[in-house]
N, CA, C and O atoms as a DFTB+ gen file, in Angstrom:
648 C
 N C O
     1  1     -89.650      38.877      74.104
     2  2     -88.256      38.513      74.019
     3  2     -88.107      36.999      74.041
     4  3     -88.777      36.324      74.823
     5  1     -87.033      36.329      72.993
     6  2     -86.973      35.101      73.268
     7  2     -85.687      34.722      73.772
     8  3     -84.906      35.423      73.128
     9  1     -85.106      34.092      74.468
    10  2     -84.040      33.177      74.587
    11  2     -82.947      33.340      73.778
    12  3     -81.812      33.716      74.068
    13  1     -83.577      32.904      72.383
    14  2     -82.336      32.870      71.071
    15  2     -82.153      33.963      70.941
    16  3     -81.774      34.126      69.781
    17  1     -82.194      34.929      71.486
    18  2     -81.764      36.310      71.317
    19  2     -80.455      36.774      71.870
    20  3     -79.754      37.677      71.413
    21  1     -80.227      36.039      72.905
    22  2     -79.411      35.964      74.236
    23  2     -78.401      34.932      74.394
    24  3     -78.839      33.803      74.613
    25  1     -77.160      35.078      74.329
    26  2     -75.907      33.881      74.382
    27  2     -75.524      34.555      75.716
    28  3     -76.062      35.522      76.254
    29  1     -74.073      33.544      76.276
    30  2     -73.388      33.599      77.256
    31  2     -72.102      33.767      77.040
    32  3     -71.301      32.922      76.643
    33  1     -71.865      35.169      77.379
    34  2     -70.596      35.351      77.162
    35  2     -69.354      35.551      78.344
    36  3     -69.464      36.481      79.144
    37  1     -68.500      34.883      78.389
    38  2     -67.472      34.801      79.649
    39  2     -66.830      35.568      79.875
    40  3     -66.136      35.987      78.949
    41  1     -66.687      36.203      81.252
    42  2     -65.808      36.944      81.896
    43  2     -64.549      37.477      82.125
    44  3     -64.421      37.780      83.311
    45  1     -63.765      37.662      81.584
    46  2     -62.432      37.938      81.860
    47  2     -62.206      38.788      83.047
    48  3     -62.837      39.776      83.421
    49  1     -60.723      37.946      83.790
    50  2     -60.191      38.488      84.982
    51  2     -59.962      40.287      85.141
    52  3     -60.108      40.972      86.153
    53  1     -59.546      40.722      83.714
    54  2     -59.450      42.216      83.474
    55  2     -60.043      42.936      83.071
    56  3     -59.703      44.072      82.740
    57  1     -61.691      42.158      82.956
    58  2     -62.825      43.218      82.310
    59  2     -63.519      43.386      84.335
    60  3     -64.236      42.607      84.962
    61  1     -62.931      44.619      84.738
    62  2     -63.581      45.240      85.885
    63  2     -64.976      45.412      85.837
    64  3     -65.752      44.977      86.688
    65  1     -65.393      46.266      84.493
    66  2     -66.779      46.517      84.660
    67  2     -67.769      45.527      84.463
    68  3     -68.960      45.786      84.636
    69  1     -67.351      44.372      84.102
    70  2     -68.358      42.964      83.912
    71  2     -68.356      42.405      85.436
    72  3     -69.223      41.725      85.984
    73  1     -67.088      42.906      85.978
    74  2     -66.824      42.037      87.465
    75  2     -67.743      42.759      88.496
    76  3     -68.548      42.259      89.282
    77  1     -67.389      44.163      88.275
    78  2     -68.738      44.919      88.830
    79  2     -70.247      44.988      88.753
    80  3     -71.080      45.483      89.512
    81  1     -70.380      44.089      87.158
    82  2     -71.819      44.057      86.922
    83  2     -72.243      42.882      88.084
    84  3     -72.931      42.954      89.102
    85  1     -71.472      41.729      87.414
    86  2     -71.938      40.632      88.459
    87  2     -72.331      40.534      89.394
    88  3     -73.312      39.865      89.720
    89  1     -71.131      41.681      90.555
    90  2     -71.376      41.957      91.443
    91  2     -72.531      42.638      91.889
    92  3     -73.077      42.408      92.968
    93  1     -72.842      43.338      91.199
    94  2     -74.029      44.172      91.392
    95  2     -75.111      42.988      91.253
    96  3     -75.664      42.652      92.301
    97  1     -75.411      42.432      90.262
    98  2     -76.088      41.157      90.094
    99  2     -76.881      39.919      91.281
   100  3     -77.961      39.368      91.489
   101  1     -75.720      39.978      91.721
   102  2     -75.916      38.916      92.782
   103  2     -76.363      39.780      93.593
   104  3     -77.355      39.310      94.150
   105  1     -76.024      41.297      94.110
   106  2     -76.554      41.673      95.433
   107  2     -77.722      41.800      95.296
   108  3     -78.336      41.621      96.348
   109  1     -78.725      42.191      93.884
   110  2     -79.826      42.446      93.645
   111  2     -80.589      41.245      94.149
   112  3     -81.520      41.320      94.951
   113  1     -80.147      40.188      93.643
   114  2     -81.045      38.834      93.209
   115  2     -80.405      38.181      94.939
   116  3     -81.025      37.150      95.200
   117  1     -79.707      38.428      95.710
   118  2     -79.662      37.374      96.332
   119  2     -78.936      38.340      98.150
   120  3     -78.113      37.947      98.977
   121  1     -79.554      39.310      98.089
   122  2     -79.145      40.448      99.137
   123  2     -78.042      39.824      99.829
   124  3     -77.184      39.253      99.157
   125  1     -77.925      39.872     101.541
   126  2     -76.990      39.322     102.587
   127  2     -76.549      38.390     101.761
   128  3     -75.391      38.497     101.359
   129  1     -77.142      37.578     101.443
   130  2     -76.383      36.107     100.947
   131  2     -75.634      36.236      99.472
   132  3     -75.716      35.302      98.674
   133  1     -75.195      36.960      99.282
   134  2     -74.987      37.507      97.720
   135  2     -73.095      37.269      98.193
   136  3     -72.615      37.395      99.320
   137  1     -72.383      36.912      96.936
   138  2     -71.114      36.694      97.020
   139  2     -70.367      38.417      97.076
   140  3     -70.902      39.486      96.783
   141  1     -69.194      38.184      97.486
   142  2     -68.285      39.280      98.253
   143  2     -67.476      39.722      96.976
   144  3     -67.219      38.699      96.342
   145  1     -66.976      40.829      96.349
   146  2     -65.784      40.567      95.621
   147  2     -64.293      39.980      95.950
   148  3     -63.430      39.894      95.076
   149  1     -64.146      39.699      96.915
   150  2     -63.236      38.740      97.416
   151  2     -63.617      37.140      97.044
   152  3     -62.810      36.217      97.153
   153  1     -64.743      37.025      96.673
   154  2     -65.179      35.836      96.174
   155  2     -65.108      35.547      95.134
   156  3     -64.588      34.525      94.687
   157  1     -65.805      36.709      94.353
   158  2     -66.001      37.089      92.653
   159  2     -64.816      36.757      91.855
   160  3     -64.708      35.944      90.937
   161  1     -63.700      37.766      92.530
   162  2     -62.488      37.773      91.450
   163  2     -61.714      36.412      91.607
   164  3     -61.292      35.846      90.598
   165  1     -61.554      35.970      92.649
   166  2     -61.364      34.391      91.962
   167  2     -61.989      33.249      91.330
   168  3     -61.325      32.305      90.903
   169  1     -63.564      33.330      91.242
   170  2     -63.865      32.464      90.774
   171  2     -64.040      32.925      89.020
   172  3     -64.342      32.228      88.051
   173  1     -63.722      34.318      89.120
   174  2     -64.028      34.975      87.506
   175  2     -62.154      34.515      87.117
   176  3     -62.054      34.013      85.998
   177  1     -61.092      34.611      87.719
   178  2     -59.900      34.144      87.048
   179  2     -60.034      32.435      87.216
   180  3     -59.175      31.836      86.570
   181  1     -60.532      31.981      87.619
   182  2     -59.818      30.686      88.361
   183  2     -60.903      29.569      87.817
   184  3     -60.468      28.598      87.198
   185  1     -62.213      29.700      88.035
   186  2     -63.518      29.371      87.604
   187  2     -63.778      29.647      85.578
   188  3     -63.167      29.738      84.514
   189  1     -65.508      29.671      86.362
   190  2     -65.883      30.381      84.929
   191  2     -67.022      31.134      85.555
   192  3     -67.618      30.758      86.564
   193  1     -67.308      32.362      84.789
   194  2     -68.343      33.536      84.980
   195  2     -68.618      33.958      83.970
   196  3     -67.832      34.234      83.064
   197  1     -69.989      34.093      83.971
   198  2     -70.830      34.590      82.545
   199  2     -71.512      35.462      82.463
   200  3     -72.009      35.891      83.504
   201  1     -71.806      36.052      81.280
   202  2     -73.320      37.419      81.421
   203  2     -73.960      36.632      80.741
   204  3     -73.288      35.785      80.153
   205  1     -75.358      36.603      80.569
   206  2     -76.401      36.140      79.640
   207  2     -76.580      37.372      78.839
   208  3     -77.285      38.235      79.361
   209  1     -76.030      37.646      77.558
   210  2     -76.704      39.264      77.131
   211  2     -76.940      39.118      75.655
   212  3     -76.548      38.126      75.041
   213  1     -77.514      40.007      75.149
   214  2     -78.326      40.450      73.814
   215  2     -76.666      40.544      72.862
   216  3     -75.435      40.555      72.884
   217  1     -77.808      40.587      72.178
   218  2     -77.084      41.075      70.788
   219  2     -75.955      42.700      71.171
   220  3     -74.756      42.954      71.060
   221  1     -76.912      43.291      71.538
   222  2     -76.486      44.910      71.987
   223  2     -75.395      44.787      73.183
   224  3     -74.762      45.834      73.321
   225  1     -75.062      43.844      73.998
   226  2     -74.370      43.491      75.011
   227  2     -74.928      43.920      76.295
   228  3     -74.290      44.121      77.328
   229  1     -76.339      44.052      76.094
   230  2     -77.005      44.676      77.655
   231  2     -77.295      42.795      78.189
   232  3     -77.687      41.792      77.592
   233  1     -76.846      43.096      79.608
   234  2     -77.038      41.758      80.195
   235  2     -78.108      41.781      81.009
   236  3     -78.363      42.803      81.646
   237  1     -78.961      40.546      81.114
   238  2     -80.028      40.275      81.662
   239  2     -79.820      38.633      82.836
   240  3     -80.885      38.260      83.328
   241  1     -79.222      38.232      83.014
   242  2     -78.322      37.215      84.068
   243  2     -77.190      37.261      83.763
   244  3     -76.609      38.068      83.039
   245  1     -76.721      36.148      84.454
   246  2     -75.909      35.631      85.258
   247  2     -75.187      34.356      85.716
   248  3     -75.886      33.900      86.621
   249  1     -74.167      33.596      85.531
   250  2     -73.841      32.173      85.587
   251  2     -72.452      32.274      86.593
   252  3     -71.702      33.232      86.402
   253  1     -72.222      31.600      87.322
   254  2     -71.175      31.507      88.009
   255  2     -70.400      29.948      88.242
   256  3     -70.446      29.382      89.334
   257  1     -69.769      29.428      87.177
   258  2     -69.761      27.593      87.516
   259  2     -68.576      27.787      88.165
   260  3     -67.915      28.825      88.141
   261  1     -68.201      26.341      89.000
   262  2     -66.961      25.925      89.043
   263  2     -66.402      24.272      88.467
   264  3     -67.200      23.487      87.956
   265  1     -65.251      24.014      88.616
   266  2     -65.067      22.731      88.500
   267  2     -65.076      21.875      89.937
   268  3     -64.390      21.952      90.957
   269  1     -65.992      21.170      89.593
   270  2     -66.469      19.984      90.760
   271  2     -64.934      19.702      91.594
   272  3     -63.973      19.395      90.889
   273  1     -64.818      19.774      92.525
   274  2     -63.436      19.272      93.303
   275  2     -63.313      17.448      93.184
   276  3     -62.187      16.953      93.152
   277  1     -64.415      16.651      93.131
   278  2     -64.479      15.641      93.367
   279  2     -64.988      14.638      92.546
   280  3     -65.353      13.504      92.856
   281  1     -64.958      15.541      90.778
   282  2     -65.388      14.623      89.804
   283  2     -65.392      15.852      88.458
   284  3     -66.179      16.781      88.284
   285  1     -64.290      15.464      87.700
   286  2     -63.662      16.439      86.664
   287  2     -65.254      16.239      85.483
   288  3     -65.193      17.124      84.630
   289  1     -65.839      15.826      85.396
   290  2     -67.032      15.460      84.697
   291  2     -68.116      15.771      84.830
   292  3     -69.105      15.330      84.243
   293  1     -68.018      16.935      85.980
   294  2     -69.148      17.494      86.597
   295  2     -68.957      19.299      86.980
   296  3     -68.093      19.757      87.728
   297  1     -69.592      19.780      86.535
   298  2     -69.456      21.536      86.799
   299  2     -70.497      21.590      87.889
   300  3     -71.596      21.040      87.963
   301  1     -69.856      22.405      88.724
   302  2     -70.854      23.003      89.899
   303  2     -70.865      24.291      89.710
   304  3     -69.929      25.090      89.696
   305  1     -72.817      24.551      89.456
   306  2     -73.151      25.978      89.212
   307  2     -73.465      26.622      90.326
   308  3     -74.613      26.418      90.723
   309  1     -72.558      27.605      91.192
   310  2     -72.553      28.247      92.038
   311  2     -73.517      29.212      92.168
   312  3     -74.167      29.240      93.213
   313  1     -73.661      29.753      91.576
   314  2     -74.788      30.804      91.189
   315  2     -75.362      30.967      90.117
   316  3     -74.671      30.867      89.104
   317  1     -76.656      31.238      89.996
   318  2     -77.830      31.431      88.610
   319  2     -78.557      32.251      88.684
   320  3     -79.606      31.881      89.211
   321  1     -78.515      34.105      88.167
   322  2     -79.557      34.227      87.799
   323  2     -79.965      35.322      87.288
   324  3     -79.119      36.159      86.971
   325  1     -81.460      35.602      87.068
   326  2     -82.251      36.392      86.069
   327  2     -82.340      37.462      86.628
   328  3     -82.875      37.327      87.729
   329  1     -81.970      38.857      86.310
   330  2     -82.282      40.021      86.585
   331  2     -84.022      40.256      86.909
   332  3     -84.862      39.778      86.146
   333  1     -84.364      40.975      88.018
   334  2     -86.120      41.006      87.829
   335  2     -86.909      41.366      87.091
   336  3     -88.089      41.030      86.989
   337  1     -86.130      42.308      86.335
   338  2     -87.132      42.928      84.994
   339  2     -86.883      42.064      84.086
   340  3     -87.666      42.154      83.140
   341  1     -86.067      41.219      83.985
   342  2     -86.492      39.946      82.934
   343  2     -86.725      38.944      82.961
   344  3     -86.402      38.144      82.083
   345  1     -87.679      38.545      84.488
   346  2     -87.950      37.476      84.635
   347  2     -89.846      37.460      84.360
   348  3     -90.726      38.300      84.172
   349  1     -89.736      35.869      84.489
   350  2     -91.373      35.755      83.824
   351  2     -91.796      35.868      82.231
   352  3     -92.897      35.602      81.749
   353  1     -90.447      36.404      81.454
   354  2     -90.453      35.945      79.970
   355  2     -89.762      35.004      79.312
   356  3     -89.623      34.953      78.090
   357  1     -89.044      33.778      80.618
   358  2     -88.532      32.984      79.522
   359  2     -87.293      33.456      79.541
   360  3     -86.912      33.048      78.444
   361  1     -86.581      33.901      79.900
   362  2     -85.156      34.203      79.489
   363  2     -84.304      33.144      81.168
   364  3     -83.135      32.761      81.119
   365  1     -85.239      32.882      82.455
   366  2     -84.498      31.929      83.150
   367  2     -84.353      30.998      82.918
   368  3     -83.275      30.492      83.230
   369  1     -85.594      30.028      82.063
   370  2     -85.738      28.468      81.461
   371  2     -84.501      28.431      80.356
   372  3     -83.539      27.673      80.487
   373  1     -84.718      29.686      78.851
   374  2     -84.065      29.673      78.412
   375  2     -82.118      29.973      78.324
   376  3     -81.264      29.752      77.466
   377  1     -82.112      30.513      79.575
   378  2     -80.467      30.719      79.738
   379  2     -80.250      29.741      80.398
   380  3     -79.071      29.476      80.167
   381  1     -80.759      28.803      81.295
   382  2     -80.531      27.430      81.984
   383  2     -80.075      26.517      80.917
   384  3     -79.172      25.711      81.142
   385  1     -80.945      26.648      79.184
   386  2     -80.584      25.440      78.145
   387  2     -79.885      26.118      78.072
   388  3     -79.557      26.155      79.258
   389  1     -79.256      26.826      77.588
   390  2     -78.275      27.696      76.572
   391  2     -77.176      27.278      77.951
   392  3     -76.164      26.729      77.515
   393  1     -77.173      27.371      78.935
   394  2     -75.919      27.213      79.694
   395  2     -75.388      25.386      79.772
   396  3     -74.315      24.843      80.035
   397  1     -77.043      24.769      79.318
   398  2     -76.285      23.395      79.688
   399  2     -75.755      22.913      78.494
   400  3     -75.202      21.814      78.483
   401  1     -75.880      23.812      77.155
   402  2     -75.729      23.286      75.747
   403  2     -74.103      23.826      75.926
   404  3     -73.274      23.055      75.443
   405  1     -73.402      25.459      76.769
   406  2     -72.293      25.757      76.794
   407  2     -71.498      24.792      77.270
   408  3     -70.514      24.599      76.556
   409  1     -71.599      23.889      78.540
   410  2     -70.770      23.206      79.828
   411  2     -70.890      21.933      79.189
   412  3     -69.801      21.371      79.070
   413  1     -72.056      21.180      78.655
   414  2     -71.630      20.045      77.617
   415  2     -70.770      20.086      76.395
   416  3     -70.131      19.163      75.891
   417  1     -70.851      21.061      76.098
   418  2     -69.616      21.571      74.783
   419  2     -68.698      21.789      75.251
   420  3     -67.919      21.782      74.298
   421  1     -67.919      22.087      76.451
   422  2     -66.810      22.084      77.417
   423  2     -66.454      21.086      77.906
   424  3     -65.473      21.227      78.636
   425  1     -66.968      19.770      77.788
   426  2     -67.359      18.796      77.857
   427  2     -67.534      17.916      79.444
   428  3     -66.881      16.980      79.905
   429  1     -68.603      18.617      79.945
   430  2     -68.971      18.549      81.866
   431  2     -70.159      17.453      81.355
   432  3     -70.543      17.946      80.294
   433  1     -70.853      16.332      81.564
   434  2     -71.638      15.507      81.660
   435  2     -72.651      15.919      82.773
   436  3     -73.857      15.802      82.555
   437  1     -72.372      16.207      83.487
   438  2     -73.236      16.551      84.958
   439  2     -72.970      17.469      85.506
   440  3     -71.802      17.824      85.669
   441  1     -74.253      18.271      86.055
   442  2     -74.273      19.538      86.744
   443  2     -74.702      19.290      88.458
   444  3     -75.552      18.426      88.670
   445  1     -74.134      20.023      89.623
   446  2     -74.467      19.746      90.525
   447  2     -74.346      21.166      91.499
   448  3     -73.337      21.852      91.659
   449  1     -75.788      21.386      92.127
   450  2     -75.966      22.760      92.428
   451  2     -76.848      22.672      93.563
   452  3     -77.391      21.568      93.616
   453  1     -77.113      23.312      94.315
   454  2     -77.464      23.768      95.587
   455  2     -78.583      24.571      95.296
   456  3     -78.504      25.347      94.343
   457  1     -80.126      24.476      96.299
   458  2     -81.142      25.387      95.862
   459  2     -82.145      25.205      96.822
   460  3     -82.558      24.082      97.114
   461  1     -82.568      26.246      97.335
   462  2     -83.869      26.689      98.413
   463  2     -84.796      26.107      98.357
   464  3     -85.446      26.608      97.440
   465  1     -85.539      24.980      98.948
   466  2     -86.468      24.318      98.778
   467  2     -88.042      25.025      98.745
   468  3     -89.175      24.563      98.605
   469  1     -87.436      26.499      98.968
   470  2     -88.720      27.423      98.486
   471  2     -88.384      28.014      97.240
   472  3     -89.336      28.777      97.075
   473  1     -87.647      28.149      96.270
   474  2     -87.298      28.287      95.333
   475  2     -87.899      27.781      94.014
   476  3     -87.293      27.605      92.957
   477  1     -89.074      27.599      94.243
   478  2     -89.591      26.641      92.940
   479  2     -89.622      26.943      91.647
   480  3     -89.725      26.037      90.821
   481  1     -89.542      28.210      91.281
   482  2     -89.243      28.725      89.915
   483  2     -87.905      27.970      89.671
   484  3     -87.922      27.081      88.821
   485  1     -86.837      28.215      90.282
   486  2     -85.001      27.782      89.989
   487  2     -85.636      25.864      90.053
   488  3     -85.014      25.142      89.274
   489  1     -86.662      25.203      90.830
   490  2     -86.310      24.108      90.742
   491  2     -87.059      23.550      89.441
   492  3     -86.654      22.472      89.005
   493  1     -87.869      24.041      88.938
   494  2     -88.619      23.585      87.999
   495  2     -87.935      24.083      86.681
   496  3     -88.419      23.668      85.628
   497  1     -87.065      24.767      86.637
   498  2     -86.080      25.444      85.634
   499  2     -85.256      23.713      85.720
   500  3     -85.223      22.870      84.824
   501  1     -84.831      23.652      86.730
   502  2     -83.302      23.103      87.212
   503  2     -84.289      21.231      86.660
   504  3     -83.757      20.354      85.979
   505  1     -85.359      21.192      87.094
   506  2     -85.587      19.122      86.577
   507  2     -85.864      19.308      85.711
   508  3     -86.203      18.245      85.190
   509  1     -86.024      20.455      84.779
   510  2     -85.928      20.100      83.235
   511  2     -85.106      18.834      82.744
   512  3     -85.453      18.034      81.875
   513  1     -83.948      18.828      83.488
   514  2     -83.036      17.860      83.222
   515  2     -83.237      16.949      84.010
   516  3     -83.905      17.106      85.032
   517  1     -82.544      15.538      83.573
   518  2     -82.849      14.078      84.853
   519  2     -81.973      14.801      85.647
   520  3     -81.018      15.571      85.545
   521  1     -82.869      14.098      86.720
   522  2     -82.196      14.228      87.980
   523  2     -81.290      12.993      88.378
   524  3     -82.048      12.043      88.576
   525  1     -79.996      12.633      88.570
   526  2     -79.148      11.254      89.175
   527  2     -79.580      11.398      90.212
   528  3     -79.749      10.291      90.722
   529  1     -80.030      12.604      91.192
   530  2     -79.795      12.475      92.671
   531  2     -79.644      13.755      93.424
   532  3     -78.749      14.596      93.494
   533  1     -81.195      13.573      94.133
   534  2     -81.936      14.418      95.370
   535  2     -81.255      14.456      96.485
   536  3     -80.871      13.371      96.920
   537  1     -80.998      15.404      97.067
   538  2     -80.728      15.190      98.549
   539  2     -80.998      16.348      99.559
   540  3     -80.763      17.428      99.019
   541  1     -81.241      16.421     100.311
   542  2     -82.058      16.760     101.332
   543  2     -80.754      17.637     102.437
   544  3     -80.304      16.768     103.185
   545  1     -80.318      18.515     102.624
   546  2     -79.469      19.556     103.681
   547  2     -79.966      20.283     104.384
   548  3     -79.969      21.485     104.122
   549  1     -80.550      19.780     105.512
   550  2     -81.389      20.481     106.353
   551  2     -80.138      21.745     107.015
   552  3     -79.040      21.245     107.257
   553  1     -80.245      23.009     107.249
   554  2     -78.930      23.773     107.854
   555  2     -77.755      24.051     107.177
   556  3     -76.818      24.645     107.711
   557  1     -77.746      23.658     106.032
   558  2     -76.706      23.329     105.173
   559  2     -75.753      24.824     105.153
   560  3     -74.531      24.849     105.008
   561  1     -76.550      25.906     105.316
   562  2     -75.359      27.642     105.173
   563  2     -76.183      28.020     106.475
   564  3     -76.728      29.120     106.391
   565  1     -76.403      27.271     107.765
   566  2     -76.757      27.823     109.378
   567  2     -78.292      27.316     109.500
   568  3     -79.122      26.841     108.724
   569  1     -78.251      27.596     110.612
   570  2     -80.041      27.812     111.137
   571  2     -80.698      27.753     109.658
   572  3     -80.174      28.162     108.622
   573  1     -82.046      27.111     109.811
   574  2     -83.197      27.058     108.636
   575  2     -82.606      28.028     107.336
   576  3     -83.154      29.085     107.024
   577  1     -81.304      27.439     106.585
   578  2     -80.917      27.766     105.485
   579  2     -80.838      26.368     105.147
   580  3     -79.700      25.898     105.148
   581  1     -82.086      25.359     104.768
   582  2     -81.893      23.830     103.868
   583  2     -81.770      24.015     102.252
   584  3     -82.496      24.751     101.584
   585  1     -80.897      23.347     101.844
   586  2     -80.811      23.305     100.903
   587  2     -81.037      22.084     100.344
   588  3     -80.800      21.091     101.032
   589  1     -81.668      21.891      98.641
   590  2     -81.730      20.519      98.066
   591  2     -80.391      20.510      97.352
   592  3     -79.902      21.635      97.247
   593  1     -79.879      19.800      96.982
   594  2     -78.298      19.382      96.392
   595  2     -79.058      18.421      95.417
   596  3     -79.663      17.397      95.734
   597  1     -78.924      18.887      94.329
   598  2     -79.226      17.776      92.866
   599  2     -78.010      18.233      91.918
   600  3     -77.349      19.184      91.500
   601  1     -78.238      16.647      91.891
   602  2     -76.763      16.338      90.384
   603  2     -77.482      15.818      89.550
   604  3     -78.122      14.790      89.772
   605  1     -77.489      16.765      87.916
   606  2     -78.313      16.606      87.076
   607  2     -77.710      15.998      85.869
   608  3     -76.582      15.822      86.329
   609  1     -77.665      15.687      85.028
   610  2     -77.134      14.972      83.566
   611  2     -77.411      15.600      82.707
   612  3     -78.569      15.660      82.293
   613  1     -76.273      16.350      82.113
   614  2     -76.277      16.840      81.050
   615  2     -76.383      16.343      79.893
   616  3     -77.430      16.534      79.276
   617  1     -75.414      15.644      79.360
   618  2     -75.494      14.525      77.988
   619  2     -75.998      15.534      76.832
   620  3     -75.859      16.757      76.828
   621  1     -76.588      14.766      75.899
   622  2     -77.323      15.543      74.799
   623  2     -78.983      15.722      75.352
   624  3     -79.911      15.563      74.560
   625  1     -79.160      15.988      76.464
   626  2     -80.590      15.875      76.985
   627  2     -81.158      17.265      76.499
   628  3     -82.357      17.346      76.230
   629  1     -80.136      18.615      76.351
   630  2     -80.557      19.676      75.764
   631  2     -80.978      19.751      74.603
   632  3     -81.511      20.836      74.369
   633  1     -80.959      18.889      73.587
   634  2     -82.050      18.965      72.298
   635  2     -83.279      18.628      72.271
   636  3     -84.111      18.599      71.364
   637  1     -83.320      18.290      73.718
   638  2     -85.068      18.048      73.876
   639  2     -85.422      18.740      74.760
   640  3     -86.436      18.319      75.317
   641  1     -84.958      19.788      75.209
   642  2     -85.232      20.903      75.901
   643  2     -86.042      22.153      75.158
   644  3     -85.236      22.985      74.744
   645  1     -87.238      22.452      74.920
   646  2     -87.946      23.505      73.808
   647  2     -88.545      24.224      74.872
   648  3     -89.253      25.202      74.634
């Protein structure tokens, strides 16, 4: 399977069963810590929320952005990610470009996202792009939950993304 097989298509507030997929989505990929539907349905009206899916409309991730509170030029990607049966072929690297080629065409310059410093698959996905700026959240969601916080640059940096 490649990548170009697979676009991102957005959520609507009144498609239930996409809101349910998501949901289901996140609990898979991200158990206890997985968002609430009290969470979901506003950031799917209010935000932006995506499926990563085929041609056929079977979805294989997941995108959850918002708009940065503190810099209209910047999307914060709340959540990212790859279903398990389709990970390890390329469809997480490749829905990461395909999402930064969507949010620069929306026209966001910079991405800024939150990520498990044991997470190294999501971080080596995620410095594909320059990094402006590392930072270090020791406790950041309680007790030994650190998070790294990088704000990345979008620009046209995705045509050199292969």
């Amino acid at each position: 399977m490649q990548a170009t097989e697979y676009f991102w298509v957005r959520v609507l507030p009144h498609e239930k069963h996409n809101i349910d997929l998501l949901l289901k989505m996140e609990k898979i990929l991200f158990l206890q810590d997985a968002v609430n539907l009290y969470t979901l349905v506003p950031l799917v009206a209010y935000q932006r929320a995506y499926l990563y899916q085929d041609r056929n409309g079977n979805s294989s991730g997941y995108a959850l952005v918002m708009n940065h509170s503190q810099s209209s030029d910047t999307a914060y990607l709340f959540s990212y990610g790859i279903m398990p049966q389709f990970q390890g072929i390329g469809l997480g690297t490749g829905g990461f470009k395909d999402l930064v080629h969507l949010l620069y065409g929306e026209g966001f310059a910079k991405m800024e996202l939150t990520v498990s410093p044991s997470n190294t698959a999501a971080l080596s996905i995620y410095r594909l792009l320059p990094v402006l700026e590392e930072t270090l959240f020791p406790d950041h969601y309680g007790e030994n939950q650190t998070r790294i916080c990088l704000l990345l640059k979008l620009g046209n940096i995705f045509h050199n993304l292969s």
